[in-house]
C-alpha positions in Angstrom: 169.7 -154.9 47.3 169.1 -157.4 44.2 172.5 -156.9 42.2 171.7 -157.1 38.6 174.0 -155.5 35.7 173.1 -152.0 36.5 172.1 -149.6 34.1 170.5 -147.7 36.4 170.2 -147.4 40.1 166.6 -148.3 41.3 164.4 -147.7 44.9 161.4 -149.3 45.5 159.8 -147.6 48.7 156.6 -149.4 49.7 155.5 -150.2 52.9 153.8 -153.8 51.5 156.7 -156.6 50.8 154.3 -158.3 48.1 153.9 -155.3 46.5 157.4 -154.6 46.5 158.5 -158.2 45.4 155.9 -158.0 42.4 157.1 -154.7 41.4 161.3 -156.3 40.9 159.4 -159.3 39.6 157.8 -156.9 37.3 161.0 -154.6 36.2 163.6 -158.0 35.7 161.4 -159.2 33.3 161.9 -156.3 31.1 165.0 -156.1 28.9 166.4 -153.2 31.0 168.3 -153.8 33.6 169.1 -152.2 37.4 170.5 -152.6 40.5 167.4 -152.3 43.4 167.2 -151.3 46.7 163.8 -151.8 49.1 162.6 -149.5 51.7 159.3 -149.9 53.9 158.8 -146.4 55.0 159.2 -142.9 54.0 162.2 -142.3 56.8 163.9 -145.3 55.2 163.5 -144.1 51.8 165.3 -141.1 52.5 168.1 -142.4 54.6 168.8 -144.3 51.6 168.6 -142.0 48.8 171.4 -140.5 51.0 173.5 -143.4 50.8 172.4 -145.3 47.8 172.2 -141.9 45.3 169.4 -143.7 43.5 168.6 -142.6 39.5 165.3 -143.2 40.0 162.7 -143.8 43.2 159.2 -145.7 42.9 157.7 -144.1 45.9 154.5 -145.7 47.7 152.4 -142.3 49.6 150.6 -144.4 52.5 153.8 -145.6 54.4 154.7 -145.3 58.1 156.6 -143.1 59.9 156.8 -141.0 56.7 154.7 -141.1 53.7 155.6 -140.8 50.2 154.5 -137.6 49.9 156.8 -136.1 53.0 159.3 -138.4 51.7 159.4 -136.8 48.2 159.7 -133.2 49.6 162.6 -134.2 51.0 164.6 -136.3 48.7 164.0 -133.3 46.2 165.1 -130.8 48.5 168.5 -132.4 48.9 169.0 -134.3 45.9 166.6 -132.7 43.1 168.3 -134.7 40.2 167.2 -138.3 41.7 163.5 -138.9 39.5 160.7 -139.8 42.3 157.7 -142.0 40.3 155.0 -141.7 43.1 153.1 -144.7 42.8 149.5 -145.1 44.8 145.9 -146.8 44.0 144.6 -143.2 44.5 144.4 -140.2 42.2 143.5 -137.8 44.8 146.9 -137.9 45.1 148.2 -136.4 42.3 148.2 -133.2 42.7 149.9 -133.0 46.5 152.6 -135.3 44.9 153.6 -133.5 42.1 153.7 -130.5 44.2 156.1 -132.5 46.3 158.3 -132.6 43.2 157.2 -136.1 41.7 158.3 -136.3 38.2 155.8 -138.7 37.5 152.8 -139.8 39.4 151.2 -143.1 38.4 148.3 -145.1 39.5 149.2 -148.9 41.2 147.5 -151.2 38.7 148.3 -149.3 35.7 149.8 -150.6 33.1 153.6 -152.5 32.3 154.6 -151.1 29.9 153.8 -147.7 31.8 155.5 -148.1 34.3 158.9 -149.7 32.8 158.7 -146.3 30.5 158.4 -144.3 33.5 161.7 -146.1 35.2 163.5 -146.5 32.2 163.3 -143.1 30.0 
């Protein structure tokens, strides 16, 4: 976890560590603020958004052991109040995610300002 004055409680769930790295890099420059936790798989994900009671999860869909899309289902079955962001470089996606129960589904590559709206509102 990076401990940050936390407005908001923040998990980034992406299987690549750059990606991951870039994304806090990404979100502390902004002038909102959070405290962030990091999973590298689905399974991980939802262990901690047992334990960690997240506001808000940037989910990766192409993860082992679970993907994002799995992972979603499930977070949203047991804790439907926690916003899921599904994150991925592909829109066929989209529609399998937000039928997960993705609040928002965004592409990788998109833009800042996007995405810090997404986490933020």
């Amino acid at each position: 976890m990076n401990e940050t004055a936390n407005n908001i409680r923040l998990l980034i769930a992406d299987d690549n560590a750059a990606t991951r790295a870039a994304t806090i890099a990404l979100l502390e420059s902004s002038v909102h603020r959070a405290a962030i936790w990091e999973a590298a798989d689905g399974e991980e994900a939802v262990q901690l958004a047992k334990t960690v009671q997240p506001d808000v999860i940037l989910m990766d869909v192409q993860m082992p052991k679970l993907d994002g899309i799995e992972a979603t289902k499930r977070i949203k079955q047991c804790w439907p109040a926690i916003k899921i962001i599904v994150m991925t470089m592909y829109i066929t996606y989209r529609a399998a995610a937000l039928a997960a129960g993705a609040d928002v589904f965004l592409l990788k590559g998109g833009s800042v300002d996007g995405l810090i709206t997404a986490v933020f509102q």
